[in-house]
Structure formats: C-alpha cells, structure tokens
C-alpha positions as CSV (number, residue, x, y, z in Angstrom):
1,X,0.0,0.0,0.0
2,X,1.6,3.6,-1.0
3,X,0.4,5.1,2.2
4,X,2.7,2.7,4.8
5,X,5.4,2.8,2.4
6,X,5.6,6.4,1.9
7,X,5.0,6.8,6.0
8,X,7.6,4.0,6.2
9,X,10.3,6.0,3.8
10,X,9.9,8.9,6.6
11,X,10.6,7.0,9.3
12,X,13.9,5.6,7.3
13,X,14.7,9.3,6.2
14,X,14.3,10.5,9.9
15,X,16.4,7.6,11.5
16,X,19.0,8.2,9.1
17,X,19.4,11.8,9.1
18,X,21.7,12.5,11.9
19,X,23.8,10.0,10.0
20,X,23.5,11.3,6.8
21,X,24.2,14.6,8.0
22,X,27.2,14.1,9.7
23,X,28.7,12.4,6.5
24,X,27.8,15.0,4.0
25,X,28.6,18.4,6.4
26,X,32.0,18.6,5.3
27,X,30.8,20.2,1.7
28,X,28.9,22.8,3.1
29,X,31.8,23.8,5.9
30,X,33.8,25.5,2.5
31,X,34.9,28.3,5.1
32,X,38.5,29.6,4.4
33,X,39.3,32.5,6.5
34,X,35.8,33.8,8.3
35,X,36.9,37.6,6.8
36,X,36.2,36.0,3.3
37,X,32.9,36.6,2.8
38,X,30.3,36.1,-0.6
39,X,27.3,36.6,-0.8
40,X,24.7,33.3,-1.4
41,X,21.2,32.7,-1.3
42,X,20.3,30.0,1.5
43,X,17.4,28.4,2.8
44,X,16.0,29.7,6.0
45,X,12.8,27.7,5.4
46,X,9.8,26.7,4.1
47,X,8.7,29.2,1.8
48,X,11.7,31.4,2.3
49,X,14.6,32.2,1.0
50,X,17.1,34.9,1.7
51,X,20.7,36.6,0.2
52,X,22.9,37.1,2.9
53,X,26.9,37.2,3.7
54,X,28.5,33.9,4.1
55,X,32.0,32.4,4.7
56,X,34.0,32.2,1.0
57,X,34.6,28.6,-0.1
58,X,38.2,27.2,0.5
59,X,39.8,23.9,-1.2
60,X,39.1,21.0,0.9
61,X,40.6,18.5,-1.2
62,X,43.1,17.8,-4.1
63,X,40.9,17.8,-6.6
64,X,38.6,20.7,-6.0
65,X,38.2,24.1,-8.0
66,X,36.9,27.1,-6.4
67,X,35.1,28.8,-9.3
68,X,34.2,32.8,-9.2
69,X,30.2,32.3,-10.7
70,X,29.1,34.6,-13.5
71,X,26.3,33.7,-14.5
72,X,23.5,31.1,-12.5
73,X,19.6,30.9,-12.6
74,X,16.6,29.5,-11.3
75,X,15.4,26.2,-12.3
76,X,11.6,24.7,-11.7
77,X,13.0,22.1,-9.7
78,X,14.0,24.9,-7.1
79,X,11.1,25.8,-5.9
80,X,10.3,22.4,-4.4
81,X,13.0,23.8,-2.1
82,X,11.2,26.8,-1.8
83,X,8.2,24.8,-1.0
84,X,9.9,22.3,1.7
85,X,9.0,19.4,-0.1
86,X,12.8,18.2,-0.5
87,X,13.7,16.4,2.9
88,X,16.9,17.1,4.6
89,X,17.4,20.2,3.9
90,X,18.6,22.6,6.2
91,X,18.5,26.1,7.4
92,X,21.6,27.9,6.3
93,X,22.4,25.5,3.1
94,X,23.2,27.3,0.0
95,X,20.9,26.8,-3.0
96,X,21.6,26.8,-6.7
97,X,22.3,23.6,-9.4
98,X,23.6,25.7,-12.2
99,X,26.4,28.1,-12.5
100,X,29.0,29.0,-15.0
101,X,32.1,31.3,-14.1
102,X,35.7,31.3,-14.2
103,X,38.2,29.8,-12.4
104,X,40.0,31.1,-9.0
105,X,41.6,28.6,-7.4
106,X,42.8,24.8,-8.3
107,X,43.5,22.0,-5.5
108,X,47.0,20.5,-6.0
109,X,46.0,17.4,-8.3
110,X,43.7,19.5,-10.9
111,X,45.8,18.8,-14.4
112,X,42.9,20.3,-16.9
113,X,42.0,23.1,-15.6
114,X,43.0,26.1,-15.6
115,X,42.8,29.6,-13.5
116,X,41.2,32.6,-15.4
117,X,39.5,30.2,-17.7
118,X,35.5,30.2,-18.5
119,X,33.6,26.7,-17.7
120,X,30.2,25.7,-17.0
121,X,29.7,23.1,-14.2
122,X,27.1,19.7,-14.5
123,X,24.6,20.3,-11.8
124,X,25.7,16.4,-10.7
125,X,28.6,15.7,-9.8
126,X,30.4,12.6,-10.6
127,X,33.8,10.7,-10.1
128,X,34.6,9.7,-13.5
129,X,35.8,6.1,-12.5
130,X,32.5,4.2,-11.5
131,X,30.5,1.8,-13.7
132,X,28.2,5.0,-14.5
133,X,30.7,7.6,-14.9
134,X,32.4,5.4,-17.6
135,X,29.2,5.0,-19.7
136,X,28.8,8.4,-19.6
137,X,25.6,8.2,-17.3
138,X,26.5,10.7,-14.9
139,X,23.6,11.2,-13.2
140,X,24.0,7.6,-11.4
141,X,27.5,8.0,-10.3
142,X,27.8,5.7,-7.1
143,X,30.7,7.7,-5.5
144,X,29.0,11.2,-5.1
145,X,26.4,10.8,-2.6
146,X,26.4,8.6,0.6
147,X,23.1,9.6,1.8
148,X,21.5,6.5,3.1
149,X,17.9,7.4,2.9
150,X,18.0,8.1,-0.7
151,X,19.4,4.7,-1.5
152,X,16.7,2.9,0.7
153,X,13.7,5.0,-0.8
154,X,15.2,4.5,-4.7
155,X,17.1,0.9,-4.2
156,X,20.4,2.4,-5.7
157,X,22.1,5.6,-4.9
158,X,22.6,8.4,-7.4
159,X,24.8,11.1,-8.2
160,X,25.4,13.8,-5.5
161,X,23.7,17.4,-6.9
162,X,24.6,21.1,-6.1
163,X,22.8,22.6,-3.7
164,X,19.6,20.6,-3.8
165,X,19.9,19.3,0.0
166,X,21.4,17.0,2.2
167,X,19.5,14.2,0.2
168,X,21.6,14.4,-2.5
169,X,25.2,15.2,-0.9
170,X,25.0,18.3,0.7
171,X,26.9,20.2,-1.8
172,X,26.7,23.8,-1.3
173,X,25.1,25.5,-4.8
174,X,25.7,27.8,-6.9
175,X,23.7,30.8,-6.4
176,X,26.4,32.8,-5.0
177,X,29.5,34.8,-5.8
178,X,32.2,31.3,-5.4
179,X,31.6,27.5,-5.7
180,X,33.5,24.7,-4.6
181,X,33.8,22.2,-7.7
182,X,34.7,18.7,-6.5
183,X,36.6,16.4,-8.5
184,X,37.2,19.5,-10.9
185,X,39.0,17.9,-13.8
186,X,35.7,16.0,-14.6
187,X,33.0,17.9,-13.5
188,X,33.5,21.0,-15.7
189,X,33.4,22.0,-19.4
190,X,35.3,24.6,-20.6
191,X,33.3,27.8,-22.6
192,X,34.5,28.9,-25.9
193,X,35.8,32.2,-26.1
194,X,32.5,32.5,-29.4
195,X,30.0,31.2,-26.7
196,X,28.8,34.1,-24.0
197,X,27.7,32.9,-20.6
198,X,24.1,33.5,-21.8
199,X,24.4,30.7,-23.7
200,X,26.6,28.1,-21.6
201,X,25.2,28.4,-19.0
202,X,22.0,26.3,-19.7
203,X,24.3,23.5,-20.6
204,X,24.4,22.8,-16.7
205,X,21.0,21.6,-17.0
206,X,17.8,22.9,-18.8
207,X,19.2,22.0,-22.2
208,X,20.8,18.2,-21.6
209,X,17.7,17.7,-19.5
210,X,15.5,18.5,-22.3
211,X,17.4,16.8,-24.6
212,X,17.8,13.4,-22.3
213,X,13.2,13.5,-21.8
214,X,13.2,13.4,-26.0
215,X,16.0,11.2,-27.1
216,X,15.3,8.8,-23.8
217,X,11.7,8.4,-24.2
218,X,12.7,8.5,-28.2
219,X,10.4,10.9,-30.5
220,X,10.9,9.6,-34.3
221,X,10.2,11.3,-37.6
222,X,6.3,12.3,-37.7
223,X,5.0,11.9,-34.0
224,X,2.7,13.7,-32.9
225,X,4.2,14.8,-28.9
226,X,2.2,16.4,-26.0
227,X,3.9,17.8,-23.5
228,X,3.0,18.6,-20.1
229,X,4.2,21.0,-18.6
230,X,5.4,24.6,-20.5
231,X,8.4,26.0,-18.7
232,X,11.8,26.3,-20.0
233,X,12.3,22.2,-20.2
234,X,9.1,21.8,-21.8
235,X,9.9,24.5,-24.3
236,X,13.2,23.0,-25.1
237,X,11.4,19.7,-24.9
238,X,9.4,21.2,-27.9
239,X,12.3,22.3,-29.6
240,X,14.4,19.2,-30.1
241,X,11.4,16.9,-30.9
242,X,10.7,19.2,-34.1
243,X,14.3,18.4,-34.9
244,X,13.7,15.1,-34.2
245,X,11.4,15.0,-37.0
246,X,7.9,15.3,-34.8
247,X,5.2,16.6,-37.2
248,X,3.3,18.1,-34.4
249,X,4.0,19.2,-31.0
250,X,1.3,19.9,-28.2
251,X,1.7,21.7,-24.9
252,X,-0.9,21.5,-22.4
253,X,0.0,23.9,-19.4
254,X,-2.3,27.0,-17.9
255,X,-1.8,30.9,-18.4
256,X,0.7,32.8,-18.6
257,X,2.7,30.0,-19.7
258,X,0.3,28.6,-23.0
259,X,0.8,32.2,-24.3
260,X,4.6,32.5,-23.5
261,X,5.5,29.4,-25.4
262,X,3.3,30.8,-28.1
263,X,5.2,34.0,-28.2
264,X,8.5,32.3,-27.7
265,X,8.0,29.7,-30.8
266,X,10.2,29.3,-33.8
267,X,8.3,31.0,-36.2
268,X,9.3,28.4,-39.1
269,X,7.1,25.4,-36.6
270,X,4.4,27.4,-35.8
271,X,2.1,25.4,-38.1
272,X,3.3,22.2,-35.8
273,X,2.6,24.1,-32.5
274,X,-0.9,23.1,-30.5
275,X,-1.8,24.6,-26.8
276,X,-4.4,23.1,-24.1
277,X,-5.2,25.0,-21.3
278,X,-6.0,22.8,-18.7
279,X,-7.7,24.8,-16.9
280,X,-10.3,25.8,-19.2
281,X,-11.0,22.0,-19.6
282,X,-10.4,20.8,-16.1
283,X,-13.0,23.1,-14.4
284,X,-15.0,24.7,-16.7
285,X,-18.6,25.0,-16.1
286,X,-19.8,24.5,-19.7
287,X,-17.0,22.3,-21.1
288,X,-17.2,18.6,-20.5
289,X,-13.9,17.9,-22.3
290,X,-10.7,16.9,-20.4
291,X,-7.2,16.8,-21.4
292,X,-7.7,13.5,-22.3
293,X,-10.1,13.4,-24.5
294,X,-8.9,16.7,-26.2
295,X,-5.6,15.3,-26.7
296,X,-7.1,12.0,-28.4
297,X,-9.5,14.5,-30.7
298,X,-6.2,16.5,-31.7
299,X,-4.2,13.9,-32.8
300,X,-6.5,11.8,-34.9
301,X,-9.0,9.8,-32.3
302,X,-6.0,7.6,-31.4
303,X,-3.8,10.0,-29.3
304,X,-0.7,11.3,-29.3
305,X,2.4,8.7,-30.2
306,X,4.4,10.3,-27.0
307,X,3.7,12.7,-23.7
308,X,6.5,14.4,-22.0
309,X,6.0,15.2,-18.4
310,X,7.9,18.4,-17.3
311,X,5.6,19.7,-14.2
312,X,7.1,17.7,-11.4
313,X,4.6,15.8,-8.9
314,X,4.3,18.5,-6.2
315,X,1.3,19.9,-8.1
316,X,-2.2,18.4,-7.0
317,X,-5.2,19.0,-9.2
318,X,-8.1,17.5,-7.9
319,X,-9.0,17.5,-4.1
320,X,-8.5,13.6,-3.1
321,X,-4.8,14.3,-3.7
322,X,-4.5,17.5,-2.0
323,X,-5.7,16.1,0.8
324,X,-3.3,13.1,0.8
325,X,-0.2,14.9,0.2
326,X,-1.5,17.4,3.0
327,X,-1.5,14.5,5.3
328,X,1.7,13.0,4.3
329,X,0.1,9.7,2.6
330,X,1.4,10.3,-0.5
331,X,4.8,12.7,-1.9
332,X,3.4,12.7,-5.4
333,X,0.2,13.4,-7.3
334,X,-0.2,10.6,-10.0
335,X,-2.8,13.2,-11.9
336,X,-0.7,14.3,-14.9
337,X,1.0,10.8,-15.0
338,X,-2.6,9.3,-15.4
339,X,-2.9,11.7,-18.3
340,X,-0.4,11.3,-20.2
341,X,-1.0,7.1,-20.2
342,X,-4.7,7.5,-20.9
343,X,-4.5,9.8,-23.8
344,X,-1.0,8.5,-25.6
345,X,-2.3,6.2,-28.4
346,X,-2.1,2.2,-27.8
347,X,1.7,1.2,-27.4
348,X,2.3,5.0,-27.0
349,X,5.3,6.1,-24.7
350,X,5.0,8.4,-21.4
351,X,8.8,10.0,-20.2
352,X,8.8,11.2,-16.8
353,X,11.4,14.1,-16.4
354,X,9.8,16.8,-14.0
355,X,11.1,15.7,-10.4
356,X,9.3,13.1,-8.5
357,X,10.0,12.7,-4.8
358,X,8.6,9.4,-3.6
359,X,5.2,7.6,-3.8
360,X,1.9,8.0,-5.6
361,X,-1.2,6.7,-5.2
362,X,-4.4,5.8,-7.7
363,X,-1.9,5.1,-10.4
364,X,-3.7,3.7,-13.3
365,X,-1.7,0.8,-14.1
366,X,-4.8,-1.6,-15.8
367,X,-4.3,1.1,-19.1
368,X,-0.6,0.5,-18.5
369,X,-0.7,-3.0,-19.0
370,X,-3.5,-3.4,-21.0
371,X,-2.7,-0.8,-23.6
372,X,1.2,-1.3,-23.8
373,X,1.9,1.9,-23.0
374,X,5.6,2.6,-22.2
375,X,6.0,4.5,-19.3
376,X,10.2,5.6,-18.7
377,X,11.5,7.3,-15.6
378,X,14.2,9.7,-17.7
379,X,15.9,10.2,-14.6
380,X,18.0,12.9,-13.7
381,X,19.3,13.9,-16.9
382,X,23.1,12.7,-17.0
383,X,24.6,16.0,-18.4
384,X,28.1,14.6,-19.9
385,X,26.3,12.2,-22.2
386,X,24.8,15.4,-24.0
387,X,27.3,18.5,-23.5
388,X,30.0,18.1,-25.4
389,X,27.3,17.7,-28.7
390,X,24.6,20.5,-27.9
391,X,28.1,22.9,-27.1
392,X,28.7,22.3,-30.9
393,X,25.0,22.7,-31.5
394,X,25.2,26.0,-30.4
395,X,28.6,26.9,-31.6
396,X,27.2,26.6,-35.2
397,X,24.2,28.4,-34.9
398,X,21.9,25.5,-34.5
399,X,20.6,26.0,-31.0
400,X,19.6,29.5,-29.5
401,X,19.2,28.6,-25.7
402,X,18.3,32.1,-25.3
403,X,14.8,31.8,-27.1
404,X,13.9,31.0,-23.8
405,X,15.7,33.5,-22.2
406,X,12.8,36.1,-20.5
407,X,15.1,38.0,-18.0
408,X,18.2,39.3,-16.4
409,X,18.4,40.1,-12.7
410,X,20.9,40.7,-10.1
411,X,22.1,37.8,-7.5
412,X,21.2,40.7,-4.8
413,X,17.6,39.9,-5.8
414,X,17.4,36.6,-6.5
415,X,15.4,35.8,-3.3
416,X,12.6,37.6,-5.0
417,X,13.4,36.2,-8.4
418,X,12.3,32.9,-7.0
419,X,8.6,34.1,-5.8
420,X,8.1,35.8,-9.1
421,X,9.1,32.3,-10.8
422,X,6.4,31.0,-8.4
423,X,4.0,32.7,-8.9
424,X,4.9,32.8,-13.2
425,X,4.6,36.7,-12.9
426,X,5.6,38.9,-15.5
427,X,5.5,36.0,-18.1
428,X,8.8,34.7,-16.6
429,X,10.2,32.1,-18.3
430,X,14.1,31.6,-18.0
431,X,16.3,33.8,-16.0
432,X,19.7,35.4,-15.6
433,X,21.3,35.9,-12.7
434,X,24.1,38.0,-13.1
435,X,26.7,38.8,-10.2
436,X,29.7,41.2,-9.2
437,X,32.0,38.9,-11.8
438,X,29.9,38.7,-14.5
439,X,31.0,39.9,-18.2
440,X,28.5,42.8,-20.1
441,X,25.4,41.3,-21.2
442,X,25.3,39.5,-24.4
443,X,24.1,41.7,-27.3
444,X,20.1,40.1,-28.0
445,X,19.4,39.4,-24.5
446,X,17.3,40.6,-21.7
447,X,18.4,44.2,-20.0
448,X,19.0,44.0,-16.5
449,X,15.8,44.1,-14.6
450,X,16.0,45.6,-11.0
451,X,14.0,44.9,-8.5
C-alpha cells in the first residue's frame, strides 16, 4: 500500500538523518578564512529564501576548484526547495544547481584546468571512475552521494547534486558569488571564447535535460508529442522533438505560460505548434472535455504517439490528492502521469522528467498494461552524455538557448526572483542571474531588470 510505504520511507529518512548529515557536512563547511565573505542565497525555510553574507569557499581536497560564478539561474525544480517538499534540507544551506564562471583557485591534483578560464559546471557531480561515470551516465555515479535514505527510498544511490539538500550530498550551490567544484577535472566544461555565458550556461541543466526526456523516451520522424508542462524544459522539450522530426507538437499547461510558449516559438514550426489549457478543460462550467479526450480529438481519435512530463509531482489537481499529500500519505500526485498514459495512443510512450520525490497513489496501471503503454522514468538527466554535442549545436548556430531566455536580474535579488518564478509573474520564463564577476550582457538578451 503507497500510504505505509511512503510513512515507512519517513521513518527511514528521519532515522538516518543525523547520520546522513554528519557524512555529508564537510561540503557545506567550505569556510576559508571567516573575513572572506560572498554573498549566497540559503534556505531559512519553508517558503523562504534569503541573500545574505557567508564564509568564502576554501579547497578542501586535491581535486577541488573554487570557481568565481558569473552567470547562475533559477530552475523549476527549485522551488520544491522553496516549497519544503525536499527532505533534509537545512537552514543555512546554499541553493543553486547551475552556474557557470571562471576559475579562482585549483586544489594540487587538478591537471585540466586552468585559472582565469571560462567553464560551465554539471549540476551532478560525478567521479569519473565508477560503472556510470564510464558509460557516460553521470547522473547515477555511485561515489557522489552517501546519503543513506536516498538509497533505501530509490534501491540504488545516485549522483550527488549542487545545492539541492542534504539528500543528494549536501553540496553547497551555486547561487552565489564562489563555488567549490569537486573532482574539478571532470566535473566542468570549458566555454568557448564565441559562446557568452548566456548561452553556456544552460548546458548545466535545462538543455541536456531536455534533450535526455526526448531522445530517452525516443520521438521519431512524424510523432505527434504532447507535452505537459510549458516551462523552460518543456519548451526545449518542444524544440528538439521538431528536430527530431515530430510533425506536431502539443503543450498542455495553464496561463501565462500557453501564451509564453506561443510568443516564444520558432516561427518556421508554428504550423506544428498546439496549446491546451488545462484549466479551461479541467473546471469549466460549460466544457465537458478533459485533457484527455482533447488530446485524443487532436491527434486523430488515437492519441498522441508520445507525452512528455515536465511539471514535477508536487502539483495536485483535484481534491482527493491535495488532501493526501496534505496529510503525508502520498509525496506525489499521480494526476498528470494518469494523463499522459490515458491519452498516448495504444503502445504509446510516457517519459517522466519533471522531479518526482517518492510515492503516488491511484496510479492507473490496468491502461498501462493493457494498452502497452511505455511509461520511462528519464531520470536525472546525465549532463556529460549530452554537452560536449549540444556545445557544438550552439557553436554553429543550431541552438539559440536564449529563445527562452525572459530576463536578467541581479544575485542581490534573487530571493525575490524565486517568488516571481512562483508565482509565473511577468510572463517569466528563463532567468539570468548575473553577479559582481559577470562579463556585459550579451548583445540580444534581456536588459538587467532591478527589483
């Protein structure tokens, strides 16, 4: 039953936390000497987040880089932080999973890279030695993160993450002025001097993410793709299954975000691009339709040939799983995933690559089975399978991560960057977060917005 197992996983993650903690402390204690100070977002709880002075980073080990950020953002899976649905995290820890910047200081053993240099860092963190690492997969690595509780909740452990709790290493982030880079020599990608920071930047995440939830759930020539979900890794979602060959491409998402993407659209595959307003179907007075069945009348009575999730569970539409995630019976609504495996057509796929904590419940797994739907858990998107490949993308021209590039603020006001991003004000899509080191903004992108 999802309920004990979910109330069981708590008890693990609370018996194991003083453990995990003390194993994992050492990466946020950076602290060089206490008169060093940068500034940082941190977490000082639920629903609050706050820039403040902190201790500067210091090399703790060999292989470490201390990096001077220039550019860093806000991604979707953030707010879950914002929100407190991330166990084990802390007040005081240091939020941020992407970053870009150039290079301070080098612990004794780094041999590739080199201070003064531009690099963008993996928002995982691997070893480059483990059975993962060496296929490339670096999202699993099995060296990176000792937390015990995420190995008993997932049955294997996986790769230790920037500033996204003590969960997944404790690894201080990289909304700040300095970051400590571990295990430097593999863990960061040098920028080209043709590529600005608004650009390479994105390659710490949003773009292999994107990239991993089409080519792992596989979109071939002339599918017809919903996707779920209309933020920036739905966007890009969009983007690479047109070049993928997909004949049509449908978001379904609520305002402001149907009209962003609609704004925001490559105007050559405008004639491939389809919204659905949830909303409008979910709980309108006068409309009987639901996403379902609009989806199925859309493409052809049959459905589409793939869905692409990039909400993320936290998000509960109908009362019966508000009220179980309210009382802590289950971590994730199954509502979207029930979607996407109703409407796909017969031996459809379904990739899941918006973030799932734990356990769901009323999971319709009869039209799983009986249908043949595919249903693939993306994972977290292993970033060094995909870099190297969309760097060249974008080197020739083929690949303008700034189409969904909405704004540029100051790290001084990123704590209010991440309600706005909440609450999808002022048609924010993705952001720039600019600080003391950063270079002058890239000509064709966003003016500094102060807040």
């Amino acid at each position: 039953m999802a309920t004990s197992r979910a109330a069981y996983a708590a008890e693990q993650a609370i018996g194991h936390e003083k453990e995990n903690l003390k194993q994992d402390v050492s990466n946020y204690q950076q602290v060089g000497d206490q008169h060093e100070t940068m500034k940082a977002l941190i977490w000082q709880g639920k629903q609050k987040v706050e820039v403040v002075d902190v201790a500067k980073p210091r090399i703790l080990e060999d292989g470490d880089v201390i990096l001077k950020v220039t550019g860093t953002t806000v991604c979707g899976s953030d707010l879950h932080l914002l929100h407190g649905t991330i166990i084990q995290l802390n007040k005081g820890d240091i939020l941020g999973h992407e970053f870009c910047g150039v290079v301070d200081q080098v612990g004794p053993a780094v041999k590739n890279i080199q201070v003064g240099k531009r690099y963008v860092a993996a928002f995982q963190i691997t070893c480059g030695e483990c059975f993962f690492c060496k296929q490339k997969l670096s999202s699993q690595c099995e060296k990176t993160n000792s937390n015990r509780t995420a190995k008993a909740m997932y049955g294997s452990q996986t790769a230790g993450f920037y500033g996204y709790s003590h969960f997944t290493g404790g690894f201080a982030g990289g909304q700040a002025e300095y970051v400590r880079v571990p295990l430097g020599d593999v863990n960061l990608l040098e920028i080209p001097d043709d590529v600005p920071d608004e650009k390479a930047l994105y390659l710490s995440d949003v773009l292999p993410t994107a990239y991993n939830a089409v080519k792992d759930t596989a979109v071939y020539p002339n599918d017809q793709v919903a996707i779920f979900g209309a933020g920036p890794i739905g966007q890009m979602a969009g983007v690479f299954a047109i070049d993928e060959g997909a004949s049509k491409v449908i978001f379904v998402d609520t305002e402001p975000r149907v009209s962003a993407i609609s704004n925001r659209w490559p105007a050559q595959h405008k004639d491939k691009l389809e919204l659905i307003d949830y909303k409008k179907l979910s709980f309108g007075v006068t409309n009987k339709e639901t996403v379902v069945s609009k989806l199925k009348d859309m493409c052809g009575g049959r459905g589409p040939d793939v869905a692409i999730e990039c909400a993320a569970g936290e998000y509960a539409k109908g009362w019966m799983h508000w009220l179980e995630m309210s009382l802590g019976a289950e971590t994730d609504t199954s509502e979207i995933l029930n979607e996407m495996v109703e409407s796909v057509r017969n031996y459809g796929r379904a990739g899941i690559t918006g973030v799932y904590v734990g356990y769901t419940n009323h999971f319709n797994v009869g039209s799983l089975m009986q249908r043949g739907i595919r249903l693939i858990g993306n994972g977290q998107a292993p970033v060094m399978k995909y870099w190297d490949g969309l760097l060249q993308k974008i080197r020739l021209g083929q690949l303008d991560p700034t189409q969904m590039l909405s704004h540029r603020f100051r790290l001084e006001d990123i704590d209010k960057v991440y309600h706005m991003f909440d609450a999808k004000e002022d048609n924010i899509q993705k952001v720039f977060v600019e600080t003391k080191f950063s270079f002058p903004r890239a000509e064709g992108t966003p003016e500094l917005t102060k807040l």
